[in-house]
C-alpha positions, -999 to +999 in steps of 0.1 A: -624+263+010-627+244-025-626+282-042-594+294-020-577+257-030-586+262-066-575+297-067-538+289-053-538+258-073-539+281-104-515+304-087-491+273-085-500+266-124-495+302-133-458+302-118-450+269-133-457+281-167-438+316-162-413+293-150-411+271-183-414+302-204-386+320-189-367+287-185-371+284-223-360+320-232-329+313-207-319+281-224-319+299-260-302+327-245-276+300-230-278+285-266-262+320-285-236+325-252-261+354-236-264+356-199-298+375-200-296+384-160-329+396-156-346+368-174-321+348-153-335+365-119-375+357-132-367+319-139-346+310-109-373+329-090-405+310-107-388+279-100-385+282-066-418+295-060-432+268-081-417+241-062-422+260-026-462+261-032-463+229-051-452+213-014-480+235-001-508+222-020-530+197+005-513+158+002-517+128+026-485+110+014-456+120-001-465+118-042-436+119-070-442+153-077-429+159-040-398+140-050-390+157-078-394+193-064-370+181-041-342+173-063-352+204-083-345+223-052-310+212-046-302+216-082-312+251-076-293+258-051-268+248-069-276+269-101-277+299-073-242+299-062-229+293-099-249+325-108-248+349-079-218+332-056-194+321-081-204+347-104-201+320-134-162+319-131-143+284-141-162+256-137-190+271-124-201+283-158-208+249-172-219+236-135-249+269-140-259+255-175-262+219-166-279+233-137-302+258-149-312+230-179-316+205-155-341+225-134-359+233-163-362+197-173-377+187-140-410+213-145-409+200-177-408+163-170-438+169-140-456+194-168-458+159-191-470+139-159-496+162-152-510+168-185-514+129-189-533+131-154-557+162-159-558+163-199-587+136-211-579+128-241-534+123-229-551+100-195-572+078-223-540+072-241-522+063-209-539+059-176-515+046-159-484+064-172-467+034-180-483+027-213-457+039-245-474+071-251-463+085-224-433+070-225-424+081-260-435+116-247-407+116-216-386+099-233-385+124-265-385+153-237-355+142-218-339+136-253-345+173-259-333+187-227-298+166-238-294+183-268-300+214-252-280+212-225-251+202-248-262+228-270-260+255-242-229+240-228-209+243-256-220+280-266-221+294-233-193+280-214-170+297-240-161+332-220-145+358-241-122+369-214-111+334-202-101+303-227-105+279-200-140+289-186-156+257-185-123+237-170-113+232-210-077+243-217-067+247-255-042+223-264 
């Protein structure tokens, strides 16, 4: 039972970091106005899986990991229907960036927990996550996914074929 646990727990790791790398190559791609769609179909896919077999994994009460795969859920959703619903027209351009950076973030953020958990030499420097490295390190992270996510929002919600993609009329 301990093998089969380990086994899907790497499966869960596995997606998680296809999901950051794609998620990465997505927000750069965002970054120089490029839709990428089939990156686009491997990210939003990784980050549902990793959030569908991160509830899976054995738990006895509901942990912050839980909470945050929850929210990352509904942002998802939401980035779904600005992609594939809405086809990225209007506002739901720049609601798919925020969305799609924002989902990102989240695996991000929970990547930085868990690497100050299970890495020896992050939990000495904070065991208790509330000691300033690991508050410098979330705190520089989220500070990064701002300046992408304005970086991305101001590149990509320019369409070619609409001046007012992103709700922005020239004046």
């Amino acid at each position: 039972m301990a093998c089969l646990l380990a086994t899907y727990t790497l499966i869960h790791v596995v997606i998680s970091l296809i999901w950051i790398a794609s998620g990465l190559i997505i927000v750069l791609g965002l970054i120089n106005g490029k839709r990428l769609d089939g990156m686009t179909g491997v990210f939003l896919v990784a980050t549902v899986l990793t959030s569908v077999t991160g509830f899976s994994l054995p738990f006895d009460h509901l942990l912050p990991s839980h909470k945050v795969g929850m929210i990352s859920l509904v942002v998802l959703t939401i980035a779904f229907l600005a992609r594939y619903a809405f086809h990225l027209a209007g506002k739901w351009r720049s609601i798919y960036v925020i969305t799609a950076v924002m989902a990102l973030y989240l695996n991000v953020f929970v990547l930085v927990v868990q690497s100050f958990l299970k890495v020896p030499v992050l939990k000495a420097l904070a065991p208790k996550q509330t000691e300033p490295p690991f508050l410098i390190a979330q705190v520089m992270v989220l500070a990064l996914f701002v300046v992408l996510g304005i970086l991305a929002a101001k590149k990509f919600c320019v369409e070619p074929t609409k001046s007012a993609a992103c709700g922005v009329t020239d004046v």
